[in-house]
N, CA, C and O atoms as a CHARMM CRD file, in Angstrom:
* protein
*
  120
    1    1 UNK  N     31.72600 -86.46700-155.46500 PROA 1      0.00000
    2    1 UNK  CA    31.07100 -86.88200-154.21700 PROA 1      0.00000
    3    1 UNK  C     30.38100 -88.23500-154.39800 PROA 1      0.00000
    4    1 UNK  O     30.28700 -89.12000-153.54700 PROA 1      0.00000
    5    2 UNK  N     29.86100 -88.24600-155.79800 PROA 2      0.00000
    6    2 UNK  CA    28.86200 -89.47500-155.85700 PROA 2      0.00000
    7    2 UNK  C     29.92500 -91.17200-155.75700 PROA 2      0.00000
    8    2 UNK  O     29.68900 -92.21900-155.15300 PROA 2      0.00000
    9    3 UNK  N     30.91200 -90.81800-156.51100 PROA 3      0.00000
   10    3 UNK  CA    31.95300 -91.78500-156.53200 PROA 3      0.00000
   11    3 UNK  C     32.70900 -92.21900-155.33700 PROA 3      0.00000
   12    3 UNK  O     33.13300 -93.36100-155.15800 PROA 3      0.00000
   13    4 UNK  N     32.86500 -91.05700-154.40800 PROA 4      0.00000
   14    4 UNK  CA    33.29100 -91.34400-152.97300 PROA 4      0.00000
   15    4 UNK  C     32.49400 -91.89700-152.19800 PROA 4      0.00000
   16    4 UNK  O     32.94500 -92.72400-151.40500 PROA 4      0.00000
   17    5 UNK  N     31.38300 -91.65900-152.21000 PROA 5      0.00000
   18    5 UNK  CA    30.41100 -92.22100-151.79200 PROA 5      0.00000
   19    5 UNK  C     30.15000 -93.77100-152.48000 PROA 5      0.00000
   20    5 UNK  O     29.88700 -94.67200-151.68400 PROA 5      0.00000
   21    6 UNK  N     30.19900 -94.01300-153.55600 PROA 6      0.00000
   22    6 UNK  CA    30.13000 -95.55500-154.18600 PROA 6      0.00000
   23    6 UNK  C     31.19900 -96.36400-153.33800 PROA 6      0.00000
   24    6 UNK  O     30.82600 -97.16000-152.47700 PROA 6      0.00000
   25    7 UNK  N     32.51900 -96.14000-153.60300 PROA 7      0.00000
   26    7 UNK  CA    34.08000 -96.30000-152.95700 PROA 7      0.00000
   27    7 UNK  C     33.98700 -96.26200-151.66100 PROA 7      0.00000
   28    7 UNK  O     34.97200 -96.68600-151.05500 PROA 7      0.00000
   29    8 UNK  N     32.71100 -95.71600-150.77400 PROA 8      0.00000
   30    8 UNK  CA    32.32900 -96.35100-149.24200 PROA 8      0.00000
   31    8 UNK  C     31.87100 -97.71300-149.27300 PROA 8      0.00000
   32    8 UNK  O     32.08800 -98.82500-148.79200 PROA 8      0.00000
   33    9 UNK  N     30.97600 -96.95400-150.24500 PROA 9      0.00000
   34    9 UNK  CA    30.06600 -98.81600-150.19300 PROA 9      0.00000
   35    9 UNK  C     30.81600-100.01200-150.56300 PROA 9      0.00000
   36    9 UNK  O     30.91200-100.99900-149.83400 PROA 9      0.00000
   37   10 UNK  N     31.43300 -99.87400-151.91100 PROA 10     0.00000
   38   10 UNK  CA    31.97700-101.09400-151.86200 PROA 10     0.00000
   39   10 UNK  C     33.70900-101.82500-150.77500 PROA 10     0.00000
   40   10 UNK  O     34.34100-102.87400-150.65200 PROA 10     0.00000
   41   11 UNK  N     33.72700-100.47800-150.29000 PROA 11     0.00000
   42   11 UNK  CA    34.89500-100.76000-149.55100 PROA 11     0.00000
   43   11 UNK  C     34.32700-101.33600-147.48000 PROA 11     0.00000
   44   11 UNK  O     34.91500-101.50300-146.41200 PROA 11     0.00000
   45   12 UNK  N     33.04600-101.41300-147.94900 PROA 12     0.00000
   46   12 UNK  CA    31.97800-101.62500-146.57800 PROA 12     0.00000
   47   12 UNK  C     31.90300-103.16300-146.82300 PROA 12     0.00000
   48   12 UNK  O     32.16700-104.01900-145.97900 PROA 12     0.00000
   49   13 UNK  N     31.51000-103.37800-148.08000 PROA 13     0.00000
   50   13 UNK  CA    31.15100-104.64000-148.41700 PROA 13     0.00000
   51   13 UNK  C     32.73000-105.20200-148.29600 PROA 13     0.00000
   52   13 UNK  O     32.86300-105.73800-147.19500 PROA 13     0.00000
   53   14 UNK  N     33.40700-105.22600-148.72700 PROA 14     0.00000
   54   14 UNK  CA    34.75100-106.00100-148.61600 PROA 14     0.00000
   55   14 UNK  C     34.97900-106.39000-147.43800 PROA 14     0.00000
   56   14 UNK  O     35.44200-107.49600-147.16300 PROA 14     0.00000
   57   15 UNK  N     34.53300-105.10600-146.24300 PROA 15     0.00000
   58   15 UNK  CA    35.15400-105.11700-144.82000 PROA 15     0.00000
   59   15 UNK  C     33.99100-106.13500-144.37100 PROA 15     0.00000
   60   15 UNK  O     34.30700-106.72000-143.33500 PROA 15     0.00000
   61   16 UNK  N     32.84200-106.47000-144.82800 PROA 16     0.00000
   62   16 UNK  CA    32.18900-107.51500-144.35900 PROA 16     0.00000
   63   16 UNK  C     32.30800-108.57700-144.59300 PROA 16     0.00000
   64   16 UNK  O     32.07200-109.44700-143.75500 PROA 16     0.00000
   65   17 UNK  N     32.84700-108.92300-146.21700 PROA 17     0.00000
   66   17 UNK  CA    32.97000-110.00900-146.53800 PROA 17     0.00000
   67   17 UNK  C     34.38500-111.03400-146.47200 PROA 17     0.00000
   68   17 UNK  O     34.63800-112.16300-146.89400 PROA 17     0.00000
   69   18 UNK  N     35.13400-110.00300-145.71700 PROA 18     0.00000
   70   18 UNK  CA    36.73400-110.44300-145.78200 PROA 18     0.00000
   71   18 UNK  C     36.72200-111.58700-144.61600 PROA 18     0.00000
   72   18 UNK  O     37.21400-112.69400-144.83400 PROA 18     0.00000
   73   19 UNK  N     36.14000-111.25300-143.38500 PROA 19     0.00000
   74   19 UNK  CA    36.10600-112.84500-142.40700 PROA 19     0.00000
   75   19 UNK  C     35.27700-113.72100-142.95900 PROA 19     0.00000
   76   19 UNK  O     35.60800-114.90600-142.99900 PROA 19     0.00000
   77   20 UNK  N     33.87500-113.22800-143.55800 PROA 20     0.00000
   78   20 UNK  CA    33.31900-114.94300-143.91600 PROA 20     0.00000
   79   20 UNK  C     34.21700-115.44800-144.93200 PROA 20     0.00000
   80   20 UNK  O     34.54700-116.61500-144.72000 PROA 20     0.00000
   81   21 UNK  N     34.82100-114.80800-146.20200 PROA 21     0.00000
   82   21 UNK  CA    35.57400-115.76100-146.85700 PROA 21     0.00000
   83   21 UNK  C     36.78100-116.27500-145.96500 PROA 21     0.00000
   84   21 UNK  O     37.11400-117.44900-146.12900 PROA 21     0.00000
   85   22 UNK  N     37.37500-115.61300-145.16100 PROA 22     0.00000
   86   22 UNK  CA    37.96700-116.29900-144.30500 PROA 22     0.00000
   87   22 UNK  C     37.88000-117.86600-143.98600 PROA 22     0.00000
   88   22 UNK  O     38.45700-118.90200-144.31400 PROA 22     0.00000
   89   23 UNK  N     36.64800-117.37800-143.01500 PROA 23     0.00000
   90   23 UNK  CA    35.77000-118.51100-142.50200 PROA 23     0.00000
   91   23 UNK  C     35.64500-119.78400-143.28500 PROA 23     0.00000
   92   23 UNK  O     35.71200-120.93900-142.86400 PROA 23     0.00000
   93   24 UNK  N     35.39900-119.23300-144.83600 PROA 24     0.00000
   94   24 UNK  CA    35.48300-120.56300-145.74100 PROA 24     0.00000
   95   24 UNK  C     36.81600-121.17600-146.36400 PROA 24     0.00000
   96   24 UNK  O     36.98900-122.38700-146.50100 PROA 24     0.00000
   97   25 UNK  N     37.57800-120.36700-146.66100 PROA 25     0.00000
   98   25 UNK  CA    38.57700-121.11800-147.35500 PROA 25     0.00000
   99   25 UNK  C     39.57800-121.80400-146.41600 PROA 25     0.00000
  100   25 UNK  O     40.36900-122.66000-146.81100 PROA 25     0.00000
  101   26 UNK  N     39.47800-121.28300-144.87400 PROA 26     0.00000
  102   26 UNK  CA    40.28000-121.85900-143.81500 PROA 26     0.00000
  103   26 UNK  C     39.79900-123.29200-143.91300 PROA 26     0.00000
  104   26 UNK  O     40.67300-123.94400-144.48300 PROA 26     0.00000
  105   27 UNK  N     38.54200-124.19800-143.51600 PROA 27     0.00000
  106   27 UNK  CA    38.58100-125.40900-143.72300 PROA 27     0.00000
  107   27 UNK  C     38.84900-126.00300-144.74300 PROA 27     0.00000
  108   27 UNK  O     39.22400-127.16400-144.90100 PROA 27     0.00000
  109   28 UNK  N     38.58900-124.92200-145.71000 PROA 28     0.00000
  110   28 UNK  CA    39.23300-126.08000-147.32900 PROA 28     0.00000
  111   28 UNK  C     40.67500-126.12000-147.40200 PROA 28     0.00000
  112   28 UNK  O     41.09700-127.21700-147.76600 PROA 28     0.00000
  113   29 UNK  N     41.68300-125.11800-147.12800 PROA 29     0.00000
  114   29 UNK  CA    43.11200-125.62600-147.05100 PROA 29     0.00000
  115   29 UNK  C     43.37600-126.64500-146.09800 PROA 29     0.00000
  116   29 UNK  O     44.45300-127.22400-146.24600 PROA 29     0.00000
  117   30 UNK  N     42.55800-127.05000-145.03000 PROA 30     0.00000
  118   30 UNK  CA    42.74300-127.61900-144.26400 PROA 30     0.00000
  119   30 UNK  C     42.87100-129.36900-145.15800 PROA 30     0.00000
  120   30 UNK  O     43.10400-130.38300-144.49900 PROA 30     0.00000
């Protein structure tokens, strides 16, 4: 349970952080 519960969190954080890195590496290929 405790591990499923970790494997939320960090799979929360990804789902937040996946558009701002977006956000950044889009003007640098640019």
């Amino acid at each position: 349970m405790y591990s499923l519960r970790k494997y939320g969190v960090i799979s929360w954080v990804i789902h937040i952080n996946i558009p701002y890195f977006l956000t950044i590496s889009m003007p640098l290929k640019r």
